[in-house]
N, CA, C and O atoms as a DFTB+ gen file, in Angstrom:
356 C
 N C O
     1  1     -18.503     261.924      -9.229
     2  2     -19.760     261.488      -8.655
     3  2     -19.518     260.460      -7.545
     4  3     -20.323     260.337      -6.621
     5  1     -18.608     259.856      -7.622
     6  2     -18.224     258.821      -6.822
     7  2     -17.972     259.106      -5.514
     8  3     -18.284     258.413      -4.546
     9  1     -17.181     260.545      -5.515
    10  2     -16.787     260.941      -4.167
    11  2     -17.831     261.759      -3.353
    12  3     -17.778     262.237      -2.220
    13  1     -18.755     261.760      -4.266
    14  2     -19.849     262.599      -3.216
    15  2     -21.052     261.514      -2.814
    16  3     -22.116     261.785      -2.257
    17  1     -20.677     260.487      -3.162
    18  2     -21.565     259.443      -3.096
    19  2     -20.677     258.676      -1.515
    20  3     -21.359     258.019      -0.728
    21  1     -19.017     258.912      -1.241
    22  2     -18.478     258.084      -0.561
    23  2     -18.634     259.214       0.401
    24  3     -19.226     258.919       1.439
    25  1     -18.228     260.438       0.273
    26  2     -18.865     261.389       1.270
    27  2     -20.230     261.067       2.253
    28  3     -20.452     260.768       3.426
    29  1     -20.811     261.263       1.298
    30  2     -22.757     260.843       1.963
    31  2     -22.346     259.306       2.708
    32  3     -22.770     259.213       3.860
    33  1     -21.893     258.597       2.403
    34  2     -21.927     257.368       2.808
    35  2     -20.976     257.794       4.273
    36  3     -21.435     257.663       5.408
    37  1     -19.980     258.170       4.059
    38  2     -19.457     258.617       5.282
    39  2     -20.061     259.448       6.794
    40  3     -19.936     259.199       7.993
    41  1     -20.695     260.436       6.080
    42  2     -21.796     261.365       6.651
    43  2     -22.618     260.407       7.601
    44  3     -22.687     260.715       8.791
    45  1     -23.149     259.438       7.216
    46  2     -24.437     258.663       7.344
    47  2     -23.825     257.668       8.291
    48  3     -24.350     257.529       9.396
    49  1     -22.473     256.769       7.877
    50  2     -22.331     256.396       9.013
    51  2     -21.736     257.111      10.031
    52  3     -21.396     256.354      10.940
    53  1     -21.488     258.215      10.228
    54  2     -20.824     259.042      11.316
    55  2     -21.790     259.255      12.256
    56  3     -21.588     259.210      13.469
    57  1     -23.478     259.626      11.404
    58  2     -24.551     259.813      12.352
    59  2     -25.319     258.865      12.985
    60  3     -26.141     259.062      13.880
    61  1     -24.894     257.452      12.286
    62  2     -25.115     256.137      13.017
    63  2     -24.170     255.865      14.307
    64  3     -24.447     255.624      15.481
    65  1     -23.293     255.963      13.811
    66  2     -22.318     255.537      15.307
    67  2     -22.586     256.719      16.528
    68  3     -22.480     256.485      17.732
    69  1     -23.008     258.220      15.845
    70  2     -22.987     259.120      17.494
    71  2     -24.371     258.656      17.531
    72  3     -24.647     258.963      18.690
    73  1     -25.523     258.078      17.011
    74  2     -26.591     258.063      17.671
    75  2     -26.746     256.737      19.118
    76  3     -27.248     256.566      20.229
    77  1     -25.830     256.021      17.978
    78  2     -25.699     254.365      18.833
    79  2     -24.863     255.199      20.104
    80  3     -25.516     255.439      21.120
    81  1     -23.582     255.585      20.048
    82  2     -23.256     256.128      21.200
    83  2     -23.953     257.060      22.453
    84  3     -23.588     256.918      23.620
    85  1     -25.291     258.296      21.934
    86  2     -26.052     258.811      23.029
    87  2     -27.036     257.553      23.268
    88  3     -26.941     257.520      24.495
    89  1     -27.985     256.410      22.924
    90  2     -28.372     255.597      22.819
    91  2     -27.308     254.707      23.953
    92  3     -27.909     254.217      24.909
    93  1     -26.586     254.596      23.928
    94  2     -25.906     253.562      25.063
    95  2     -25.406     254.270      26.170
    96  3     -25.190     253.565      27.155
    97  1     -25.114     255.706      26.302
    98  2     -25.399     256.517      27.261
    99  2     -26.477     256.418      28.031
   100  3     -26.424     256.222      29.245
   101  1     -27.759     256.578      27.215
   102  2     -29.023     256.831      28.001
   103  2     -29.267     255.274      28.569
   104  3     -29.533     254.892      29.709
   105  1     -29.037     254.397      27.108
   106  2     -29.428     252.895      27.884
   107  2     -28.797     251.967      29.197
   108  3     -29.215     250.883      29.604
   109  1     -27.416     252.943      29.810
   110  2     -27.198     252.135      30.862
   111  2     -28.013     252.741      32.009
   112  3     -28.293     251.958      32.917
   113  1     -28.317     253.641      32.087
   114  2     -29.300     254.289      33.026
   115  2     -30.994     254.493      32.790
   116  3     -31.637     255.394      33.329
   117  1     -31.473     253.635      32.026
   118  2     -32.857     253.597      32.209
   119  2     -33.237     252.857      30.595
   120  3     -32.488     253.144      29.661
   121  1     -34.060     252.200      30.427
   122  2     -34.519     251.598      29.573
   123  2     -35.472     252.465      28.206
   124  3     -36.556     253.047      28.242
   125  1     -34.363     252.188      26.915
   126  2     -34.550     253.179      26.193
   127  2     -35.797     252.558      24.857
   128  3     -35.484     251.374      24.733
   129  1     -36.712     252.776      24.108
   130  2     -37.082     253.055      23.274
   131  2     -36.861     253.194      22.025
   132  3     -35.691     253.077      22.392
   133  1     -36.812     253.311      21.052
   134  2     -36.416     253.699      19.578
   135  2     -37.577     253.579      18.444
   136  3     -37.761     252.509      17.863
   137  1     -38.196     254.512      18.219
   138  2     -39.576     254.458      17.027
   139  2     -39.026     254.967      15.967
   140  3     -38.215     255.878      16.139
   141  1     -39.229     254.659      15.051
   142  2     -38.939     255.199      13.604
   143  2     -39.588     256.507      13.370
   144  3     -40.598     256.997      13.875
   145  1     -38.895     256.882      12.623
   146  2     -39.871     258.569      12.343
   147  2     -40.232     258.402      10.644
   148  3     -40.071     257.405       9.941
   149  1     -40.714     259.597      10.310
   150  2     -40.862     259.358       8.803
   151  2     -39.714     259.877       7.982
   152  3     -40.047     260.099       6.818
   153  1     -38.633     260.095       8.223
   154  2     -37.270     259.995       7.171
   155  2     -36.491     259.229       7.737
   156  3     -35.270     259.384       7.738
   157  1     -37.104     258.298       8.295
   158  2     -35.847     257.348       8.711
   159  2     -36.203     255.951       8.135
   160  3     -37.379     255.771       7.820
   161  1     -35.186     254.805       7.942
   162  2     -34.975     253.723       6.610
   163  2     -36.042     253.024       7.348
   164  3     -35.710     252.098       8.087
   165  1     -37.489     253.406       7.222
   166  2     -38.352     252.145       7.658
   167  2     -39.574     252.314       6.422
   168  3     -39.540     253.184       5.552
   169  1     -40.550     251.364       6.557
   170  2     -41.642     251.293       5.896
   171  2     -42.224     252.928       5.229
   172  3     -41.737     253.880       5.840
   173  1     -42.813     253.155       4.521
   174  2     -43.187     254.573       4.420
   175  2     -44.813     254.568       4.874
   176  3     -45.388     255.653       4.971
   177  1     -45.506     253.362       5.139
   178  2     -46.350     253.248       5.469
   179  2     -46.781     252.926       6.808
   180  3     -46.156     252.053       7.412
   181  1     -47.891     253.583       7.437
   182  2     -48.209     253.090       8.931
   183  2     -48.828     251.656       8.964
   184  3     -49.726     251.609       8.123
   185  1     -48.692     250.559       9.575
   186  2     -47.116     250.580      10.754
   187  2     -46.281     250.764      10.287
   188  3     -46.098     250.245       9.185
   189  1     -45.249     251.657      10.898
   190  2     -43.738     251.303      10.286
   191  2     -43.205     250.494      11.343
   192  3     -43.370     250.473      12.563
   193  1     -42.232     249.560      10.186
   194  2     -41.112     248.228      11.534
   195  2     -40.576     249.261      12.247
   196  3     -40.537     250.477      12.062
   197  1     -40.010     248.238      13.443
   198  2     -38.771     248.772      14.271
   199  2     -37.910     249.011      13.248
   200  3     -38.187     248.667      12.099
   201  1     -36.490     249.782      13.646
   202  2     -35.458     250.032      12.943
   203  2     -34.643     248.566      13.186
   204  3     -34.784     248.058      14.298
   205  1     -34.104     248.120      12.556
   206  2     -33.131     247.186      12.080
   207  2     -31.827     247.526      13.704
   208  3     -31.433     248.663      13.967
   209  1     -31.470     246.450      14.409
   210  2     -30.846     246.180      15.457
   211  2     -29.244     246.579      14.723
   212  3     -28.380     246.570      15.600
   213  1     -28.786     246.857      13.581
   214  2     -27.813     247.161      13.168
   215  2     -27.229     248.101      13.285
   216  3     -26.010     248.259      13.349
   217  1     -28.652     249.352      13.351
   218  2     -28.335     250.451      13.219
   219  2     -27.945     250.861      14.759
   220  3     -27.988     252.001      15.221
   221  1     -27.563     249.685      15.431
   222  2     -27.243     250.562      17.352
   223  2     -26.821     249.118      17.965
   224  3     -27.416     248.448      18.810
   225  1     -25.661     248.857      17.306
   226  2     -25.025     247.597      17.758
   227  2     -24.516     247.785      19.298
   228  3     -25.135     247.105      20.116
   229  1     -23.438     248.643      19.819
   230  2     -23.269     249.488      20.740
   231  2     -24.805     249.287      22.150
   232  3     -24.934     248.629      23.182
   233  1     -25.434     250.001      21.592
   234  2     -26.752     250.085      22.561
   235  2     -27.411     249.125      22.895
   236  3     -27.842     249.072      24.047
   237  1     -27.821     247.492      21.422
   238  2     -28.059     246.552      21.756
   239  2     -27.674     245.846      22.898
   240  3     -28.370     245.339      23.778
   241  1     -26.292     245.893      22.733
   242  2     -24.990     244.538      23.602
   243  2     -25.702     245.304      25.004
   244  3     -26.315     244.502      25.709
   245  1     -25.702     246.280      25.341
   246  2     -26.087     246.819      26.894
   247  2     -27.384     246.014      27.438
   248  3     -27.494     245.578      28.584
   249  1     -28.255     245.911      26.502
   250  2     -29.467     245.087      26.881
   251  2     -31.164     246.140      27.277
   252  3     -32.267     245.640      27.500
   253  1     -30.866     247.435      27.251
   254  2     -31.585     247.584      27.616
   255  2     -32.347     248.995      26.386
   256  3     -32.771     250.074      26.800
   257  1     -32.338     248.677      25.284
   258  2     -32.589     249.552      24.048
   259  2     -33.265     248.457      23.271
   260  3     -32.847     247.439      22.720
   261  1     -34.673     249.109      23.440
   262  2     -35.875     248.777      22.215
   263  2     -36.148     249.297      20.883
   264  3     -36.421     250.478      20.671
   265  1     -36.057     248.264      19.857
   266  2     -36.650     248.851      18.739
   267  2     -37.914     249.004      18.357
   268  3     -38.338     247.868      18.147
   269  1     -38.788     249.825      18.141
   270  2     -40.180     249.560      18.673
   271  2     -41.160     249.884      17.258
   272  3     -40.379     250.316      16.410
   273  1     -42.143     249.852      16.862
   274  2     -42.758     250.033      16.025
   275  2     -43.537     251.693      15.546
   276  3     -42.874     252.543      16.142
   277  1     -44.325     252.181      14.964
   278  2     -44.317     253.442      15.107
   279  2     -46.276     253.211      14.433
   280  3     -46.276     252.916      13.238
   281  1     -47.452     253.296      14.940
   282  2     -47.251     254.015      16.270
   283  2     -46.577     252.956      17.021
   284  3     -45.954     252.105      16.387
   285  1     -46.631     252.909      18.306
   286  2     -46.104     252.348      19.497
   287  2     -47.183     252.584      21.131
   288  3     -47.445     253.463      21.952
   289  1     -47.457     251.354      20.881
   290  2     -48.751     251.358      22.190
   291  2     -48.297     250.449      23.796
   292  3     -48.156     249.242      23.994
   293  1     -48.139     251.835      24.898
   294  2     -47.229     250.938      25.903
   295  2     -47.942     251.789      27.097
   296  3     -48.414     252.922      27.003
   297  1     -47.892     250.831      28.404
   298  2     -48.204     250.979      29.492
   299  2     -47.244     251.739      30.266
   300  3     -46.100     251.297      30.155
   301  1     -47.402     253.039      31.233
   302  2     -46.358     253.018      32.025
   303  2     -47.105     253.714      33.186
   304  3     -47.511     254.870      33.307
   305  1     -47.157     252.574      34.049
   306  2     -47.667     252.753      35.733
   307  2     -48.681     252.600      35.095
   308  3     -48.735     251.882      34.096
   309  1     -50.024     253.501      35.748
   310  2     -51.393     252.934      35.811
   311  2     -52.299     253.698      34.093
   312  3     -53.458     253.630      33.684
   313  1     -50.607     254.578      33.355
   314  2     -51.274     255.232      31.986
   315  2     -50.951     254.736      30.904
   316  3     -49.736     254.538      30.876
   317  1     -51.735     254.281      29.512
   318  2     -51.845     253.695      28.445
   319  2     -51.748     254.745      27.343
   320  3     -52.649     255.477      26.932
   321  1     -50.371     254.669      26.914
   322  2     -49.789     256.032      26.168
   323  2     -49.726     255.439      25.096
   324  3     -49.411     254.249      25.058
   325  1     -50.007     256.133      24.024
   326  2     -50.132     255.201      22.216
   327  2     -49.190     257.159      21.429
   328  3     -49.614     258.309      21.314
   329  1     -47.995     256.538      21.148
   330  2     -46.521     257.156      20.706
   331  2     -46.669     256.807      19.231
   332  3     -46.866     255.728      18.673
   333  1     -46.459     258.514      18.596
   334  2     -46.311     258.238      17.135
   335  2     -45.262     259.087      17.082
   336  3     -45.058     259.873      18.007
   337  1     -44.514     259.034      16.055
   338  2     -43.644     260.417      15.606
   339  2     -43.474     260.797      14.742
   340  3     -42.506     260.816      13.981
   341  1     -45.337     261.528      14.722
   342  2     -45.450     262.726      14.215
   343  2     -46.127     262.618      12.486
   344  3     -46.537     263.385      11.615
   345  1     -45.972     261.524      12.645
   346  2     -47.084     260.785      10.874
   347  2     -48.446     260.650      11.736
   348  3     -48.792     260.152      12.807
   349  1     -49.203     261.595      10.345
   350  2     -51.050     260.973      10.747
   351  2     -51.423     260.327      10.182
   352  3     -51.526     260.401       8.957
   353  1     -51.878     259.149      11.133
   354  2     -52.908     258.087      10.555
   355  2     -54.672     258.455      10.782
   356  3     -55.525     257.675      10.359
């Protein structure tokens, strides 16, 4: 039981580090975003928090990767866009 438990644990951080890695890709060229979805380690309830700055250490240090709340209510140019992913409130 142990080893399928160190497996999964392995798994999980493997998909943390390639996410932090496309995440610091995208973040040196334009200012990135990050909303929680509903299987990911946040609140199960709307609002859900930002994700925890841990999970994209990599992307942080660049400066330009947000952890953002879910929904997520933001201006861009003269349109007022309100971002969920994909939970109904």
């Amino acid at each position: 039981m142990q080893e399928i438990y160190a497996r999964i644990f392995e798994d999980m951080k493997k998909s943390l580090i390639d996410i932090d890695e496309l995440c610091l890709d995208l973040a040196q060229n334009v200012t990135v975003d990050v909303m929680p979805g509903e299987n990911d380690p946040s609140d199960d309830a709307l609002p859900q928090q930002a994700l925890n700055r841990a999970y994209f250490p990599k992307s942080y240090a660049c400066g330009h990767l947000n952890s953002v709340t879910n929904p997520y209510l933001f201006t861009l140019e003269d349109a007022t866009i309100l971002g969920t992913s994909g939970i109904s409130f």
